[in-house]
N, CA, C and O atoms as CSV, one atom per row, in Angstrom:
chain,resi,resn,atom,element,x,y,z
A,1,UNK,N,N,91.258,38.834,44.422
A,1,UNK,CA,C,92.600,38.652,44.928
A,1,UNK,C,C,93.589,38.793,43.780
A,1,UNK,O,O,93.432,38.135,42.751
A,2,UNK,N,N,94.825,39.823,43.968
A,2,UNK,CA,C,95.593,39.874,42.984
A,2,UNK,C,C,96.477,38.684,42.870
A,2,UNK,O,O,96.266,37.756,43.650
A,3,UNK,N,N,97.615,38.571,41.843
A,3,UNK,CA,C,98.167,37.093,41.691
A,3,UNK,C,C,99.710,37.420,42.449
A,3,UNK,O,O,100.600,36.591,42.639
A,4,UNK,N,N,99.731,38.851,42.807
A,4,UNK,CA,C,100.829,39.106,43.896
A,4,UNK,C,C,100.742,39.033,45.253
A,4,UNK,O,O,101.709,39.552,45.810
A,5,UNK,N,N,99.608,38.393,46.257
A,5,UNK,CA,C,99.424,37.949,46.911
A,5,UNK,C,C,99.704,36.714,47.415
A,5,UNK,O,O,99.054,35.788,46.929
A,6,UNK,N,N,100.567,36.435,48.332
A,6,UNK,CA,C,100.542,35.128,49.063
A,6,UNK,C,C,99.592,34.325,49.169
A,6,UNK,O,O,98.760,34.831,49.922
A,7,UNK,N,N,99.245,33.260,48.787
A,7,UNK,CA,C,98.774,31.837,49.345
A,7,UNK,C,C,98.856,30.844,49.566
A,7,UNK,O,O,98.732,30.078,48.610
A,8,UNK,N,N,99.143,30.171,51.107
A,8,UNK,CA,C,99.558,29.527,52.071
A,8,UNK,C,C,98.387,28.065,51.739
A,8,UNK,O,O,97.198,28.260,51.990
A,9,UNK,N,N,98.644,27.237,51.410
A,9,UNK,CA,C,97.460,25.685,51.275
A,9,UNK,C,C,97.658,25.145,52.562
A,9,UNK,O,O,98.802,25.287,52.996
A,10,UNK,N,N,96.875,24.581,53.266
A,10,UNK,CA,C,96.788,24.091,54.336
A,10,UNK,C,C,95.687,22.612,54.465
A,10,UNK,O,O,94.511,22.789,54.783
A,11,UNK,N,N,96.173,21.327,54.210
A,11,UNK,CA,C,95.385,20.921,54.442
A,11,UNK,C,C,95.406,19.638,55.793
A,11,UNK,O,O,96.113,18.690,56.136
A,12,UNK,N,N,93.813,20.523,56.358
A,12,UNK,CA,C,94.066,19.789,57.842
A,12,UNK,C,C,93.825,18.018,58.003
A,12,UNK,O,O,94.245,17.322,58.927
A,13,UNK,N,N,92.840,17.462,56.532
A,13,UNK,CA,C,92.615,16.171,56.998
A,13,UNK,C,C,93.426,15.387,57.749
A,13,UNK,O,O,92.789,14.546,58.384
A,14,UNK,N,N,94.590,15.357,57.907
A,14,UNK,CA,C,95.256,14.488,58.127
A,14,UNK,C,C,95.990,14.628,59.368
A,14,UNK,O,O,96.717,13.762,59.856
A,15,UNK,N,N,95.711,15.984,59.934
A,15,UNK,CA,C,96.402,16.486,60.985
A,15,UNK,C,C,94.885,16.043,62.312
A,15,UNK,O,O,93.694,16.344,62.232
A,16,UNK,N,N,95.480,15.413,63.179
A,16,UNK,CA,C,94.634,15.162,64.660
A,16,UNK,C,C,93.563,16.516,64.755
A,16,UNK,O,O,93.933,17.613,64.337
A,17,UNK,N,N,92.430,16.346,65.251
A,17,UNK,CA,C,91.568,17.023,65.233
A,17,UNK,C,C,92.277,17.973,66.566
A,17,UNK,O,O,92.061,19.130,66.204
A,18,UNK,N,N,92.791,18.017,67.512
A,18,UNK,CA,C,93.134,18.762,68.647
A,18,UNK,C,C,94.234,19.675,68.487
A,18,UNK,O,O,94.535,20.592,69.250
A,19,UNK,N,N,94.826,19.321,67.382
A,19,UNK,CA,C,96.200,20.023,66.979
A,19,UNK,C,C,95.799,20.963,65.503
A,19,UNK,O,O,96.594,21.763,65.007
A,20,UNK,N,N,94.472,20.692,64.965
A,20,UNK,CA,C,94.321,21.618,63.927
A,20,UNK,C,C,94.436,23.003,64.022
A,20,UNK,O,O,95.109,23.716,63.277
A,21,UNK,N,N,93.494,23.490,65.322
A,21,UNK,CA,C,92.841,25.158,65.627
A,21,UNK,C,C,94.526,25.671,65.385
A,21,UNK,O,O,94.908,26.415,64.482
A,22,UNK,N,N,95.566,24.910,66.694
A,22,UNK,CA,C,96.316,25.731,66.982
A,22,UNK,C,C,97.283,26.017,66.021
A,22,UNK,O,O,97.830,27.114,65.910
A,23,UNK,N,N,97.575,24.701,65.084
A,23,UNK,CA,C,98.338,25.154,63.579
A,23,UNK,C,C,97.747,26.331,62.819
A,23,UNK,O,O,98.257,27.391,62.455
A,24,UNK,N,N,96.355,25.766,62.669
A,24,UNK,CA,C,95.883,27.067,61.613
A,24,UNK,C,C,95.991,28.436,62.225
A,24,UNK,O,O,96.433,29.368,61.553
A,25,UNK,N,N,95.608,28.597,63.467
A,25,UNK,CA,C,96.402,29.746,64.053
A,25,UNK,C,C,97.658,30.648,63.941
A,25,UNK,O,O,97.901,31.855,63.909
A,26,UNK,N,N,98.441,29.293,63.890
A,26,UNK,CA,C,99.701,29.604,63.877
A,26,UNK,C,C,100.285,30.402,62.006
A,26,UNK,O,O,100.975,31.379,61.717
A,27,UNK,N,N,99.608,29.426,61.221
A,27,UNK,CA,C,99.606,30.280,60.226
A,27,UNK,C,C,98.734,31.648,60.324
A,27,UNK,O,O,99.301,32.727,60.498
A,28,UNK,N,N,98.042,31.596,60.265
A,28,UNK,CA,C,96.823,33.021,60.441
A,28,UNK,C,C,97.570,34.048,60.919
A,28,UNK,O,O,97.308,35.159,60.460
A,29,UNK,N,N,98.420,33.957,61.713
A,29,UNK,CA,C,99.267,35.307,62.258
A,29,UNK,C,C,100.344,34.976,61.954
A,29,UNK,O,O,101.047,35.852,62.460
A,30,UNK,N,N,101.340,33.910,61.182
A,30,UNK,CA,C,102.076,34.730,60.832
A,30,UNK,C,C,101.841,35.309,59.022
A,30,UNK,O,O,102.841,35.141,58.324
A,31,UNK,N,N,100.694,35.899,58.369
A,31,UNK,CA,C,100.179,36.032,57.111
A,31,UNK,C,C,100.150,37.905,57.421
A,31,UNK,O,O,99.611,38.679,58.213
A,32,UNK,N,N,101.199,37.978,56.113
A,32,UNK,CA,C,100.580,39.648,56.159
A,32,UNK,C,C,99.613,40.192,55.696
A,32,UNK,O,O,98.755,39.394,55.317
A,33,UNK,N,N,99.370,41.271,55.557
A,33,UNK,CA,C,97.957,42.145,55.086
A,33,UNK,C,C,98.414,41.596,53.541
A,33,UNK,O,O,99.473,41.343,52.967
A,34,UNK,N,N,96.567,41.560,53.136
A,34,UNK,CA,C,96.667,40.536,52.306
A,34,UNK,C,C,96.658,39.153,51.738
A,34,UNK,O,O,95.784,38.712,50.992
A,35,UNK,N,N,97.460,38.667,52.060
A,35,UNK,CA,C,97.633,37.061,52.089
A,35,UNK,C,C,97.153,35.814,52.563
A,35,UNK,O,O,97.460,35.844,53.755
A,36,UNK,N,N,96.572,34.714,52.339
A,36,UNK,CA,C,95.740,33.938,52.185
A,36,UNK,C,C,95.656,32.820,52.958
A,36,UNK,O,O,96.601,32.954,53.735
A,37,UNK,N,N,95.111,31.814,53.216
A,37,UNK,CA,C,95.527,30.484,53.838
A,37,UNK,C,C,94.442,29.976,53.000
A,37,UNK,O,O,93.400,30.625,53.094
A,38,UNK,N,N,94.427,28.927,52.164
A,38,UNK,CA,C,93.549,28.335,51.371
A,38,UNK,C,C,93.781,27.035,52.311
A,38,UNK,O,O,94.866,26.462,52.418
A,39,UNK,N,N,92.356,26.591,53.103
A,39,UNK,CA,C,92.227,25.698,53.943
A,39,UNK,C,C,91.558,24.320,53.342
A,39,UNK,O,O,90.708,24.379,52.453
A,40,UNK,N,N,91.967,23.198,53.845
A,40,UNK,CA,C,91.069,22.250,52.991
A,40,UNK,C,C,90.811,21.152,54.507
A,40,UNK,O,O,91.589,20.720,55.357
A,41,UNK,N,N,89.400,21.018,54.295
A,41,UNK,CA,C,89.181,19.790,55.685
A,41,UNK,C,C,88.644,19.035,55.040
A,41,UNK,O,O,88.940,18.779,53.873
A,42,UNK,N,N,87.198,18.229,56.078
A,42,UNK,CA,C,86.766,17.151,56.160
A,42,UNK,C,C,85.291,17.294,56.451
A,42,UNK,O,O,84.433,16.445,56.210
A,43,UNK,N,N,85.105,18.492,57.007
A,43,UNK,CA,C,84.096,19.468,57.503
A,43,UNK,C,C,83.904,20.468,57.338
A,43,UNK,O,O,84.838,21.200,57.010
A,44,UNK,N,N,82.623,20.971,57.485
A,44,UNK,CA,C,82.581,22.638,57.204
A,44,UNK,C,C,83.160,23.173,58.807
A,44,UNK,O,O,82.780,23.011,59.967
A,45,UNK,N,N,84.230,23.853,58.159
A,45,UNK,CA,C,84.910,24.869,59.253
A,45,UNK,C,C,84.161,25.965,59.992
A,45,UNK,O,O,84.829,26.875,60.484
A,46,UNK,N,N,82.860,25.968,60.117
A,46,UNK,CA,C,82.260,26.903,60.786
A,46,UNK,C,C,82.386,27.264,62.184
A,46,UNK,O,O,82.105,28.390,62.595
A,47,UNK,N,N,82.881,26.147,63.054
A,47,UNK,CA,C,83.207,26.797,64.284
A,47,UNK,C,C,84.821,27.492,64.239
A,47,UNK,O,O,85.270,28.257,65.092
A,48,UNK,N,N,85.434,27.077,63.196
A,48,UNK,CA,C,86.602,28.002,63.328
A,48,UNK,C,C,86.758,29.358,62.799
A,48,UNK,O,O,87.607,30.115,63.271
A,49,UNK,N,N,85.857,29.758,61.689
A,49,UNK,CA,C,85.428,31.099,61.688
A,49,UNK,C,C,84.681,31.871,62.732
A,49,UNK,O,O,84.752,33.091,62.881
A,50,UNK,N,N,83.776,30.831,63.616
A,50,UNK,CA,C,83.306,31.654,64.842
A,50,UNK,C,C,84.587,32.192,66.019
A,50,UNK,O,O,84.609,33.272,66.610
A,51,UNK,N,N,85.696,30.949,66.129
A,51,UNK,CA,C,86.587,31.539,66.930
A,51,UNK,C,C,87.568,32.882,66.555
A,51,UNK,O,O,88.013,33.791,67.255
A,52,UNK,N,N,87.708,32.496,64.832
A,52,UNK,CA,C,87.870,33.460,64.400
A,52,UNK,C,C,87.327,35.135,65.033
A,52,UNK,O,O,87.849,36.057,65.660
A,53,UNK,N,N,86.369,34.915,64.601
A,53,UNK,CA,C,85.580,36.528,64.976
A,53,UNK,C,C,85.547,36.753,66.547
A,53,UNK,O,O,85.126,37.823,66.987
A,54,UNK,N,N,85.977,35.776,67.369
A,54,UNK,CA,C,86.106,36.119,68.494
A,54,UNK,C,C,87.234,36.431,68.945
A,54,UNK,O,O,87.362,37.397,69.697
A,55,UNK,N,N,88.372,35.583,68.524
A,55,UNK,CA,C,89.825,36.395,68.933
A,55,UNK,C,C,90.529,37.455,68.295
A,55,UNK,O,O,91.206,38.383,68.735
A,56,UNK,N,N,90.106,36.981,66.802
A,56,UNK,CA,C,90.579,37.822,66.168
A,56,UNK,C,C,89.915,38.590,65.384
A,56,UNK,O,O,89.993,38.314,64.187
A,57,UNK,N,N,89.047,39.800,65.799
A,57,UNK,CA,C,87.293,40.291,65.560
A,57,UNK,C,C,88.421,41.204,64.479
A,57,UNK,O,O,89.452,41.813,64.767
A,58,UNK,N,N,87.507,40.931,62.710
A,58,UNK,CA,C,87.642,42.436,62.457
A,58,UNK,C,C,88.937,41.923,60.958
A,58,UNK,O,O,88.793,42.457,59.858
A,59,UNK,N,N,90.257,40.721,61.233
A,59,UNK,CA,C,91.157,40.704,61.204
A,59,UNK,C,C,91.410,39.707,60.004
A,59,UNK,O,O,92.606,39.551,59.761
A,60,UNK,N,N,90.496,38.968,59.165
A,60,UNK,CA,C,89.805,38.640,58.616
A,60,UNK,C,C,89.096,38.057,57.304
A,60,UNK,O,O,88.209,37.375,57.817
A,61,UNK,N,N,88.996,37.957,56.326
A,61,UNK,CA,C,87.759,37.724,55.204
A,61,UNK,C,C,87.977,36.292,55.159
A,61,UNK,O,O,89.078,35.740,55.185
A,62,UNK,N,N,86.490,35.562,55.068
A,62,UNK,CA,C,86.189,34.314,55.350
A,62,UNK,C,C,85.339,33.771,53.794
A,62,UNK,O,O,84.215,34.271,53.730
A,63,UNK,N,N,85.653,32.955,52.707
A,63,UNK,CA,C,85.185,32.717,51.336
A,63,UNK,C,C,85.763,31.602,51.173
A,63,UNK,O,O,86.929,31.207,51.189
A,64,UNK,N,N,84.043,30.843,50.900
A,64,UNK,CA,C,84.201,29.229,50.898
A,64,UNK,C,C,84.456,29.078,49.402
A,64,UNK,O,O,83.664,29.703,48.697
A,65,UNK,N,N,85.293,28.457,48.846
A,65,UNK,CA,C,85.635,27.896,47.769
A,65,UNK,C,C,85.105,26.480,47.377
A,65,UNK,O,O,85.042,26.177,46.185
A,66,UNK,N,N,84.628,25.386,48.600
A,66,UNK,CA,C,84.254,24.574,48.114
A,66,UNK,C,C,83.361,23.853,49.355
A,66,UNK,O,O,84.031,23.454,50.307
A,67,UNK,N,N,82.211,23.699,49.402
A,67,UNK,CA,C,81.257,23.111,50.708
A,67,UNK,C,C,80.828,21.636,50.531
A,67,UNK,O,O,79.683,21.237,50.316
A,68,UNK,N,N,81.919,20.922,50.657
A,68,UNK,CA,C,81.148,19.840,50.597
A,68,UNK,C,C,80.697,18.875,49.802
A,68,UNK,O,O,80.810,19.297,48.651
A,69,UNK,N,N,80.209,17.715,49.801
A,69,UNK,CA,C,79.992,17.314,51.337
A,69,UNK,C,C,81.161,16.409,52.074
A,69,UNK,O,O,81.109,16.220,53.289
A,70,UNK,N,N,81.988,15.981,51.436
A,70,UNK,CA,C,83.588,15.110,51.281
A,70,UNK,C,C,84.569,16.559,51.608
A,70,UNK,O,O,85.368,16.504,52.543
A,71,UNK,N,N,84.491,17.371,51.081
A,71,UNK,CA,C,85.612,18.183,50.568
A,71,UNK,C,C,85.366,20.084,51.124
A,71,UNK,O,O,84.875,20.823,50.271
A,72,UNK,N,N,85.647,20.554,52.186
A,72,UNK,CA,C,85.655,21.740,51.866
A,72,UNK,C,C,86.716,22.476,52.320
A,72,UNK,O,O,87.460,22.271,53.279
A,73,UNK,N,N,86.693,23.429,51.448
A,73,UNK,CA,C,87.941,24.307,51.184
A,73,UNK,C,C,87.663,25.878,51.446
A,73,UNK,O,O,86.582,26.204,50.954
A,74,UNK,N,N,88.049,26.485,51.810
A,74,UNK,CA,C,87.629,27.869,52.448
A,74,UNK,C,C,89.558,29.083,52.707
A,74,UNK,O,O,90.567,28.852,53.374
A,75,UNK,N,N,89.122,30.410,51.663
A,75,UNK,CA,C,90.247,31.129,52.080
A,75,UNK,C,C,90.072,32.119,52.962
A,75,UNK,O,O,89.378,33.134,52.915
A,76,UNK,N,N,90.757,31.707,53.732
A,76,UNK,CA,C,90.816,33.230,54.655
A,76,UNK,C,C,92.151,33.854,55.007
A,76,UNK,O,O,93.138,33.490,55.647
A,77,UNK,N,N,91.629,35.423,54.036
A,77,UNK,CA,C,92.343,36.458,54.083
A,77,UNK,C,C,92.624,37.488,55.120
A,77,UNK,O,O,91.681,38.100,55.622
A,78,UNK,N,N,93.952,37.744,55.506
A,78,UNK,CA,C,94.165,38.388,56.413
A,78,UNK,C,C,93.724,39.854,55.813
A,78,UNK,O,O,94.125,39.787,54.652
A,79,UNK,N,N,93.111,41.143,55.986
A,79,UNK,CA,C,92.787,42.254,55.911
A,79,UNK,C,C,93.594,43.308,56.671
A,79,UNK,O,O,94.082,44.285,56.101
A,80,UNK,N,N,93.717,43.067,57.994
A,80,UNK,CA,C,94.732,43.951,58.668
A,80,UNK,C,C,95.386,42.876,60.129
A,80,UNK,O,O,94.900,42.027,60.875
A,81,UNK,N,N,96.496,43.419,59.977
A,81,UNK,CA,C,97.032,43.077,61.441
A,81,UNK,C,C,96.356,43.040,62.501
A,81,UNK,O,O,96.899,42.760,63.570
């Protein structure tokens, strides 16, 4: 990742578990080609990369920065519109 790239920190601990998907969403599209959302939870985010690849197949790059077991952090880069 170049250092002229956007990156957006997001961290969900603290946000209600029902209201996370649709924030991080909400960032995720509005991120241009390129640009980042450096996510931080409580859990490994694996079902939200699965919804990922389902709504938004293709649209994308998913790289865990940190797994655990307190702490993980994961960027995902938008690739194309």
């Amino acid at each position: 990742m170049g250092s002229n790239e956007p990156v957006v920190q997001l961290d969900v601990r603290e946000i209600p578990p029902r209201e996370r998907h649709p924030r991080i969403f909400r960032v995720l599209d509005s991120l241009a080609a390129g640009a980042s959302l450096e996510l931080t939870n409580d859990h490994d985010p694996k079902p939200l990369y699965y919804q990922l690849q389902v709504e938004r197949p293709g649209q994308f790059d998913w790289d865990y920065l940190a797994e655990g077991p307190d702490v993980w952090r994961v960027r995902i880069t938008r690739v194309r519109p």
